[in-house]
C-alpha positions as CSV (number, residue, x, y, z in Angstrom):
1,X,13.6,-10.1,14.0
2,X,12.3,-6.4,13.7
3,X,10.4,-6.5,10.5
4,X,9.5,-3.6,8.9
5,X,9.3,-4.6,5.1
6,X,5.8,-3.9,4.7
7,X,2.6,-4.0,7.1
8,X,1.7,-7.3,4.8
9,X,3.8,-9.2,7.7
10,X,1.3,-9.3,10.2
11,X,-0.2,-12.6,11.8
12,X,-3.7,-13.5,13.3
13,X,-3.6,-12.9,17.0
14,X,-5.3,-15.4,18.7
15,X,-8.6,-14.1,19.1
16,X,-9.1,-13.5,15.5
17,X,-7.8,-16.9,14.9
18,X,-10.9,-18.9,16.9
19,X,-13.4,-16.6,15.0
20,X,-11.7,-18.0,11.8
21,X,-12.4,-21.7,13.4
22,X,-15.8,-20.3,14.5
23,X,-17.0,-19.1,10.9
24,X,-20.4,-20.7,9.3
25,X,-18.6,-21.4,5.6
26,X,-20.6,-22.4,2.5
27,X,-19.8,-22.4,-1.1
28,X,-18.9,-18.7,-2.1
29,X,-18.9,-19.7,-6.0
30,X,-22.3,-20.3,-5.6
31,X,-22.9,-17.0,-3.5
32,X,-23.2,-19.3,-0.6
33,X,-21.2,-18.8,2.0
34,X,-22.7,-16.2,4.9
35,X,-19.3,-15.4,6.4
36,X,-18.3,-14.0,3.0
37,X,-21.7,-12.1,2.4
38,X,-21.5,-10.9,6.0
39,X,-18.1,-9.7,4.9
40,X,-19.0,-7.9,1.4
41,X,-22.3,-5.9,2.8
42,X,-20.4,-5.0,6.0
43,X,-17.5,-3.0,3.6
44,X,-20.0,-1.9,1.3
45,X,-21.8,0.2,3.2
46,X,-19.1,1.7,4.7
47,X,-17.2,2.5,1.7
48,X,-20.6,3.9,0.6
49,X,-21.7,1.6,-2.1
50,X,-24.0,-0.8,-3.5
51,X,-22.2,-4.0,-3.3
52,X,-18.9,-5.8,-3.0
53,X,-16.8,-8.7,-3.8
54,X,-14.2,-11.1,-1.7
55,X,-10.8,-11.5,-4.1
56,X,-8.0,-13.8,-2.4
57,X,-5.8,-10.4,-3.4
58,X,-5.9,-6.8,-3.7
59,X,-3.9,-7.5,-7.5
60,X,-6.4,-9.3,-8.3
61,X,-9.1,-7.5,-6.9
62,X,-7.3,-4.3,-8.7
63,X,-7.4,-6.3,-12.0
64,X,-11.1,-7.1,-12.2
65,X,-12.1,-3.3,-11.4
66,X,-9.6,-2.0,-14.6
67,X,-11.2,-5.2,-16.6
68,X,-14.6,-4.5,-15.6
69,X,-14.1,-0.5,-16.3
70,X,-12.2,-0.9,-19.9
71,X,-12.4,-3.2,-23.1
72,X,-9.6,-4.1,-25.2
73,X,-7.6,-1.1,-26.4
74,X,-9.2,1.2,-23.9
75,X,-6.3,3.0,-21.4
76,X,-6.5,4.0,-17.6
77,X,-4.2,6.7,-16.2
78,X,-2.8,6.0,-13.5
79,X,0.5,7.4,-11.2
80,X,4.4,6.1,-12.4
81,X,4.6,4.9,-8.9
82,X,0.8,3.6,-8.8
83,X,0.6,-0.3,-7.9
84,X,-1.8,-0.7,-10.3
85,X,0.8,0.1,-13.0
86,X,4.2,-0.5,-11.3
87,X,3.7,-3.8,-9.3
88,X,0.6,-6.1,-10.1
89,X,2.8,-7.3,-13.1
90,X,1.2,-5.3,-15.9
91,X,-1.9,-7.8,-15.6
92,X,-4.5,-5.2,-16.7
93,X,-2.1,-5.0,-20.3
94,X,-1.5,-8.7,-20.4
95,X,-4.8,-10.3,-19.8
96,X,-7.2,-7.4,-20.9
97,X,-5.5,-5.7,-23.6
98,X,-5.8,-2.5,-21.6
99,X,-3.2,0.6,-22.2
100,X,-2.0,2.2,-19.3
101,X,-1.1,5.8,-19.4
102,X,1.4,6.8,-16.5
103,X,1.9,10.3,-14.9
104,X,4.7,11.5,-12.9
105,X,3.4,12.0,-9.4
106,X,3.4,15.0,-7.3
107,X,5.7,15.6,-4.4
108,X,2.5,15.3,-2.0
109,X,1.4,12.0,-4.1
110,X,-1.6,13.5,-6.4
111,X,-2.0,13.9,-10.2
112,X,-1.9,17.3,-11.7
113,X,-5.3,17.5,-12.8
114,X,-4.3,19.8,-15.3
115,X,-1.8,17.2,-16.9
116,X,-4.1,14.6,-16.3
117,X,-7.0,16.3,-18.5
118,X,-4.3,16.8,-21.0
119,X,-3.5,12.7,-21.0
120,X,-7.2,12.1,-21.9
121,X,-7.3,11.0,-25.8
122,X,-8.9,12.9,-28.2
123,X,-11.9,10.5,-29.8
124,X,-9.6,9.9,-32.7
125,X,-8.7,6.3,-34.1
126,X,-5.4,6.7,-34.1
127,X,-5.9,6.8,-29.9
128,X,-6.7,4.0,-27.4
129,X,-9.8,6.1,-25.7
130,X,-9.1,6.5,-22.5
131,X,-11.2,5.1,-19.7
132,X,-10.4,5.4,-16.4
133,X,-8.8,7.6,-13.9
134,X,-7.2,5.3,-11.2
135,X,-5.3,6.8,-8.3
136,X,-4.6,5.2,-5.1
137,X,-5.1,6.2,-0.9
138,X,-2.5,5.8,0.6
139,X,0.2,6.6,-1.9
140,X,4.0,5.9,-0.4
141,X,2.0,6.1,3.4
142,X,1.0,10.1,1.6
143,X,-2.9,10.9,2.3
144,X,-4.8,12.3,-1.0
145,X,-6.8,15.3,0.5
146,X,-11.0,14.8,0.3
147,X,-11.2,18.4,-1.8
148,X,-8.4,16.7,-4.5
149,X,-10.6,13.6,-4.4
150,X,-13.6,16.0,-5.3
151,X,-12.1,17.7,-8.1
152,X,-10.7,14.6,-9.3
153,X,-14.5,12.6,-9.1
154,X,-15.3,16.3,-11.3
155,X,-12.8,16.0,-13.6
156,X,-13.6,12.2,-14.5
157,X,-17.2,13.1,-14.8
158,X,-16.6,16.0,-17.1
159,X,-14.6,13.6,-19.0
160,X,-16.7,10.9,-19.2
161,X,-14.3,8.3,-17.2
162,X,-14.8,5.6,-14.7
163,X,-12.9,6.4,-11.3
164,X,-11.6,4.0,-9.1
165,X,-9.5,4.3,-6.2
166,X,-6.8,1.7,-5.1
167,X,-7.7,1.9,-1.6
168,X,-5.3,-0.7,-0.2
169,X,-4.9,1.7,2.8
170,X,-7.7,3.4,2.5
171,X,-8.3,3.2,6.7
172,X,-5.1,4.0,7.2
173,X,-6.1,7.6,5.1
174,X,-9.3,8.1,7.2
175,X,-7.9,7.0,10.4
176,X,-5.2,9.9,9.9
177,X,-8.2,12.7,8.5
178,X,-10.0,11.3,10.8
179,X,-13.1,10.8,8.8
180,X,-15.5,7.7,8.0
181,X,-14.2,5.6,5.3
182,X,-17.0,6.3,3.1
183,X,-16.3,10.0,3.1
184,X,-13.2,8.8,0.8
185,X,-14.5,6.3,-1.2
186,X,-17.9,6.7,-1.8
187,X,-17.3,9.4,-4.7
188,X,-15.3,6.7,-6.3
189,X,-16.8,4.3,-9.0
190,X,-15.1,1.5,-7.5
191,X,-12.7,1.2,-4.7
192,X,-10.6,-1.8,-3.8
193,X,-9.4,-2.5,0.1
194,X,-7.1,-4.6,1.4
195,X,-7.5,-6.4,4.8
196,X,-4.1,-8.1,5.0
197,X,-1.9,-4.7,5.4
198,X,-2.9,-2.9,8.4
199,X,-6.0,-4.7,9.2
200,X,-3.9,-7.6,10.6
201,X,-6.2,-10.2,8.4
202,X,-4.2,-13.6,6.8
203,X,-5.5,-12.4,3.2
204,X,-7.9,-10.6,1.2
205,X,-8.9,-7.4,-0.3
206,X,-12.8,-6.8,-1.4
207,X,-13.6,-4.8,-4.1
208,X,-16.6,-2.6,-3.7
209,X,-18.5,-0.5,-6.2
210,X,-22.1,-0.8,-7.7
211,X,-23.9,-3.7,-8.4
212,X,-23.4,-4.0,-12.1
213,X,-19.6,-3.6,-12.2
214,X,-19.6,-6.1,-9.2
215,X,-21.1,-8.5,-11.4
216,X,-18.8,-7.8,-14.1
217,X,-16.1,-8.3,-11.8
218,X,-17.6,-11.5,-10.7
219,X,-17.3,-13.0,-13.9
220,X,-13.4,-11.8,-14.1
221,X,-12.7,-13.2,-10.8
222,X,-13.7,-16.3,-12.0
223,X,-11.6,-16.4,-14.8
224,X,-8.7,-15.9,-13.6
225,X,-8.8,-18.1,-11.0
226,X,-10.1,-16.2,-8.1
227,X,-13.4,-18.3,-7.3
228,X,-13.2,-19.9,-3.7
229,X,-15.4,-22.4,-1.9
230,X,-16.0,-22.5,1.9
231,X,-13.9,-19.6,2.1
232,X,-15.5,-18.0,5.5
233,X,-12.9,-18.3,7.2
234,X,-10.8,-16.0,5.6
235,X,-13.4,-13.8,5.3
236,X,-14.5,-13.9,9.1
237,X,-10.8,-12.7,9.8
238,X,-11.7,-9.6,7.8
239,X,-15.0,-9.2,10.0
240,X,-12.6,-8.9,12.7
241,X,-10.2,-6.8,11.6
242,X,-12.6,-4.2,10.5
243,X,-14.5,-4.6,14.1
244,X,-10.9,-4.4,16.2
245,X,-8.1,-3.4,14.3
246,X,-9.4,0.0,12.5
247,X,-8.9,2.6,15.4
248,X,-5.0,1.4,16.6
249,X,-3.9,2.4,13.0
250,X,-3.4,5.7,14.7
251,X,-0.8,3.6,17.2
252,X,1.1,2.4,13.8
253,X,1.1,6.3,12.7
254,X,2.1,7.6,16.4
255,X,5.1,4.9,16.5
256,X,6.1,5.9,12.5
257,X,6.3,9.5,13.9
258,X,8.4,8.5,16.5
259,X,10.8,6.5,14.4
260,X,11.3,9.3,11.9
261,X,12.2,11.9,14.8
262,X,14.6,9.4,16.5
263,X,16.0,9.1,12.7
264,X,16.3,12.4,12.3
265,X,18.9,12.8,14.9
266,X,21.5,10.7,13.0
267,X,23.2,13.3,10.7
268,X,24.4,10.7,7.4
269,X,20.5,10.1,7.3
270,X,17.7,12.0,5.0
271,X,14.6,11.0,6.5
272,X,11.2,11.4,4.8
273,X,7.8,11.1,6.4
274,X,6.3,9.9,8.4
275,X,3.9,9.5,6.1
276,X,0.7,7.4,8.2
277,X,2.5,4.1,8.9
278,X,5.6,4.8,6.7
279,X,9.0,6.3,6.8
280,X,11.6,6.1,4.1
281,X,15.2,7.1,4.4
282,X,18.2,7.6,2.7
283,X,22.2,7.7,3.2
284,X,23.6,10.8,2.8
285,X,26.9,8.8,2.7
286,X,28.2,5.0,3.2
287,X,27.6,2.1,1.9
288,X,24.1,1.4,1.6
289,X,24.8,-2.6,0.9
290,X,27.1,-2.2,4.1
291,X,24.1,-0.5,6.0
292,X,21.8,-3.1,4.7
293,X,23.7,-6.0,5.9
294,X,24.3,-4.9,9.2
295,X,20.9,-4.1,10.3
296,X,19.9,-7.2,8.8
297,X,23.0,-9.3,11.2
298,X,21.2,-7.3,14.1
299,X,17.8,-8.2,13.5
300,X,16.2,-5.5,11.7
301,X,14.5,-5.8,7.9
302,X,13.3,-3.1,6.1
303,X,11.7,-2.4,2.3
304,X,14.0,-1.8,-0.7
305,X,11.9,-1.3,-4.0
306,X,10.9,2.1,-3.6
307,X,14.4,3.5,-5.5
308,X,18.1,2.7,-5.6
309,X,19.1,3.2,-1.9
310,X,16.1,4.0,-0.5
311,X,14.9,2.0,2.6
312,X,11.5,1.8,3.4
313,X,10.1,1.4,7.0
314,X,6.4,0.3,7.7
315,X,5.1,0.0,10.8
316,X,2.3,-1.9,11.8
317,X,0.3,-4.1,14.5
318,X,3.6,-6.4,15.2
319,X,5.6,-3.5,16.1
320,X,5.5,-2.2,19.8
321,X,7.4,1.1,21.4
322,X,10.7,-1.4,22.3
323,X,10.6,-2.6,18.4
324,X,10.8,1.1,17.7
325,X,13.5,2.0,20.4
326,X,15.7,-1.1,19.2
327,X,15.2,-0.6,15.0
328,X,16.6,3.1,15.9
329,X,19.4,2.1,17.8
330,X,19.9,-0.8,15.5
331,X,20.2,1.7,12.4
332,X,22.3,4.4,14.3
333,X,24.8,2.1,15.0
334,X,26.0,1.0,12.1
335,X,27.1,4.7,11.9
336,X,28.8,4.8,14.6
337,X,30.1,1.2,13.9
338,X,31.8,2.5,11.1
339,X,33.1,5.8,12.6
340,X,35.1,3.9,15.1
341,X,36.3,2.4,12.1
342,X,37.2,5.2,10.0
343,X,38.7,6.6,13.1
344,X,41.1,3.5,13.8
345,X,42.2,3.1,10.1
346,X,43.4,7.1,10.6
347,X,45.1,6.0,13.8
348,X,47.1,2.9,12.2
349,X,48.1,5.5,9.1
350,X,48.9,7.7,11.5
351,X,51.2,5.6,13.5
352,X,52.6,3.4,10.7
353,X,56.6,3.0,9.4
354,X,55.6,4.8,6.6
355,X,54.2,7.8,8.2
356,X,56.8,7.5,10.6
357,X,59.5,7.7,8.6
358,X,57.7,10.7,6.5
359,X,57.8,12.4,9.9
């Protein structure tokens, strides 16, 4: 099976598997486990700040940063599409009483910072007050560009809000500017990063910002349920990951490129990106459940939620140049699957009593 759902699919490979048996563990509820501090300082500093903390999941790690930001009745703007808002279950609303306030994004993924100004809530009691500007790097695979980050970190401090980044992909955004991570997230007030995606780790996402909101978030991770014991080896698969796996997200960006163009070629398909690791495409015509099931009988999965008939394509460590040769071939032949077909119903209309005896 070709599986290109999401880059969440990847395994250990075997090397990062005996440094998980390797790791020195302790107790990380107690702040004693050296794998995991190893782990937080190392992303830290090169996210650019003070501290960090090891969440089981970058939802949850997501969650403490908005309840660590905002109180009760405060709001965060965010994208419509943003995972903070969309997909983590509307936790920050359910469990901290904290309003989001969505924006349609732009074509190229960023928030009008005009419209976004606007959003911000008068200090008025009739208003939630607005908190937080969250946006998130990479957004549908779509880099944010450093001088929008800069005017975004202005706007935020002009109007008094916390700024935090969903950096889930964050490498994958540096990797393709080709820039340290820190020059991305270091402006930011918080920034949360997964290491299960591209990185190739089991699980995790660390959430790094300065000390004080780390030890708010501390608190939150506790609460709701996040506190984990001898938990180093997890968090020595991230050491690795962030030692080996960084640089060949460029590989996962060449072989999306190479997808989309061989994609391209098949006429009944719109094809956007490749946007870093991602592609997305559309039918121009044909049945999409049809389409679905067929790549699905030949070995081939793909990504559904982004819209109604839009696949999603997501390459990652797992996928190799024949992976991207078959999943092409795979997808163009349904269309020529059905063409035949189209073409031998005309043939038996063509050649039936009926159409004989019209003749």
């Amino acid at each position: 099976m070709i599986d290109l759902r999401s880059d969440t699919v990847t395994v250990p490979c075997d090397a990062m598997r005996r440094a998980m048996a390797a790791a020195e563990v302790g107790d990380d509820v107690y702040d004693e486990d050296p794998t995991v501090k190893s782990l937080e300082a190392k992303l830290a500093e090169m996210a650019g700040q003070e501290a960090a903390l090891f969440f089981p999941s970058g939802t949850q790690s997501n969650l403490a940063a908005l309840l660590s930001h905002c109180r009760r009745g405060d709001e965060y703007i965010a994208a419509q599409n943003a995972h903070t808002y969309r997909y983590e279950a509307g936790g920050a609303a359910v469990l901290g009483g904290i309003q989001p306030q969505p924006l349609d994004a732009e074509e190229d993924g960023t928030l009008d910072l005009k419209k976004v100004a606007a959003a911000v809530k008068a200090d008025d009691f009739h208003f939630a007050r607005t908190r937080l500007l969250a946006l998130e790097n990479t957004t549908g695979g779509k880099v944010l560009p450093l001088d929008y980050l800069s005017r975004a970190h202005e706007l935020a401090r002009a109007r008094n809000l916390g700024f935090h980044l969903d950096g889930a992909r964050a490498f994958n955004a540096a990797v393709a500017l080709g820039v340290e991570l820190s020059e991305i997230t270091a402006q930011f007030d918080s920034v949360s990063i997964c290491l299960s995606k591209g990185l190739g780790a089991p699980v995790g996402s660390v959430l790094c910002a300065r000390r004080e909101l780390i030890k708010r978030a501390r608190r939150w991770r506790k609460m709701t349920g996040g506190g984990m014991r001898q938990v180093g080896m997890l968090a020595a698969a991230g050491l690795f990951a962030l030692k080996h796996n960084i640089a060949r997200l460029a590989d996962d960006h060449a072989r999306a490129q190479q997808l989309a163009e061989k994609l391209m070629r098949i006429d009944e398909l719109e094809v956007r990106g490749a946007h870093t690791n991602m592609v997305f495409i559309t039918l121009r015509d044909g049945d999409y459940d049809a389409f679905r099931e067929h790549a699905r009988k030949n070995g081939l999965r793909f990504g559904e939620r982004v819209a109604p008939g839009v696949a999603r394509l997501v390459v990652h460590k797992g996928i190799d140049d024949r992976a991207i040769e078959d999943a092409a071939r795979i997808l163009g032949g349904f269309f020529a699957e059905h063409s035949g077909a189209s073409e031998r119903e005309k043939l038996r209309a063509t050649n039936s009593p009926r159409a004989a005896r019209a003749r």
